[in-house]
C-alpha positions as CSV (number, residue, x, y, z in Angstrom):
1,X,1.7,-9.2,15.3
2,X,-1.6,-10.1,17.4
3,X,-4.5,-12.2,16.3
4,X,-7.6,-10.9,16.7
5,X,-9.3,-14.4,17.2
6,X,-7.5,-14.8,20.9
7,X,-7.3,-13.5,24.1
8,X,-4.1,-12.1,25.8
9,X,-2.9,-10.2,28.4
10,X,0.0,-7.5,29.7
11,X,2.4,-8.4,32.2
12,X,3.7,-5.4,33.6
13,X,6.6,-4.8,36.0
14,X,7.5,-1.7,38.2
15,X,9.6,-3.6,40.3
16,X,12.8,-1.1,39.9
17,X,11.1,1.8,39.9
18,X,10.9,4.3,42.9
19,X,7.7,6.1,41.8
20,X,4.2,5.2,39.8
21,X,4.4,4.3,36.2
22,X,1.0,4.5,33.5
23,X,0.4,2.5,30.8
24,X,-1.8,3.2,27.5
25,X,-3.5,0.9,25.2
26,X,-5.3,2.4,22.2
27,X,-6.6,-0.1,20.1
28,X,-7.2,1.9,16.5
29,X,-10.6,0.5,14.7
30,X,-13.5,2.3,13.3
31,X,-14.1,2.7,16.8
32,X,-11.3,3.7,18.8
33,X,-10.6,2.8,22.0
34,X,-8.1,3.7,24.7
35,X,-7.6,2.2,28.1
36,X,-5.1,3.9,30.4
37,X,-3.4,1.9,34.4
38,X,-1.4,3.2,36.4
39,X,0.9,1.1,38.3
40,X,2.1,1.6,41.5
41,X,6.5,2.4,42.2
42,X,7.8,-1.3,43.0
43,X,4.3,-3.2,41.4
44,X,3.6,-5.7,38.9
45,X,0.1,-6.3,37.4
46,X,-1.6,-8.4,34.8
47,X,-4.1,-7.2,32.5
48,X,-5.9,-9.5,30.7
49,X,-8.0,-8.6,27.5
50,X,-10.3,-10.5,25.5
51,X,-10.4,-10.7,21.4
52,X,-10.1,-7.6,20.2
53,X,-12.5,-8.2,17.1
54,X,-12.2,-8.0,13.2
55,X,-11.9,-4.4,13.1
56,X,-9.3,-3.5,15.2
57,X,-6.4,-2.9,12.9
58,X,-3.7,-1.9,15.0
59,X,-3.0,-2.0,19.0
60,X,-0.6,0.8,20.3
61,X,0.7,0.7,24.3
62,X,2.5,3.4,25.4
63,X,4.6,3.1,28.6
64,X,5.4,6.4,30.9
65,X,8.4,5.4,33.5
66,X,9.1,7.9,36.0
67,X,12.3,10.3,35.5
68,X,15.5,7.6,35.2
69,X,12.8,3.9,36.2
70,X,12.8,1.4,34.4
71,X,9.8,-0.8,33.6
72,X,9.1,-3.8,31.5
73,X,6.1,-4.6,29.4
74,X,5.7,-8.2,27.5
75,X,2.4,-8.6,25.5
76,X,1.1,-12.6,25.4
77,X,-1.0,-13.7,23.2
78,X,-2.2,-18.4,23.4
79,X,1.1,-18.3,26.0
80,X,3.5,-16.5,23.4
81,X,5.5,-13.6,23.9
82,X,4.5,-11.0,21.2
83,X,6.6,-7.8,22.3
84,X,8.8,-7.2,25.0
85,X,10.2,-3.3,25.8
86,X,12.3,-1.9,28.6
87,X,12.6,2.1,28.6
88,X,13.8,4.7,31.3
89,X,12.0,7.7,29.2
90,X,9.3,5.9,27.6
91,X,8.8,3.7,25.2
92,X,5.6,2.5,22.4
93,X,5.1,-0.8,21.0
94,X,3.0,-0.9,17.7
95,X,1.5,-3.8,16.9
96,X,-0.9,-5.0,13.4
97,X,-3.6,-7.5,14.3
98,X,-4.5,-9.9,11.8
């Protein structure tokens, strides 16, 4: 669950992965939205986003690992962990915002 009143970010780590990895984040609202990053084999990154607003209802990330990488993806929201995921193939995370 995310609030839409704070700001949080994605922390992001490639570190075990020999190629590039991409990240989506579609944030579903009256107006949809999608952002898409790509992240370097061996990288980590932070991507911080601000309140997503009232009318977002629901945030989906999809992670793309290359063929047999691993990558992990934790979501923070006021210095909480919200989600956590860890995929060779791929993996989503589905989240409601209140």
């Amino acid at each position: 669950m995310a609030r839409c009143d704070q700001d949080w970010v994605i922390n992001v780590d490639n570190s075990s992965s020999y190629a590039a990895s991409s990240i989506s984040v579609n944030f579903l609202s009256k107006k949809p939205q999608n952002f898409e990053f790509t992240l370097p084999a061996g990288g980590r990154a932070q991507y911080p986003f601000a309140k997503v607003g009232r009318d977002v209802t629901r945030i989906i990330i999809y992670m793309d690992p290359p063929k047999g990488g691993t990558m992990t993806l934790e979501v923070a929201q006021n210095n909480s962990m919200v989600e956590t995921c860890t995929g060779g193939y791929g993996c989503r995370l589905v989240m409601n915002v209140e």
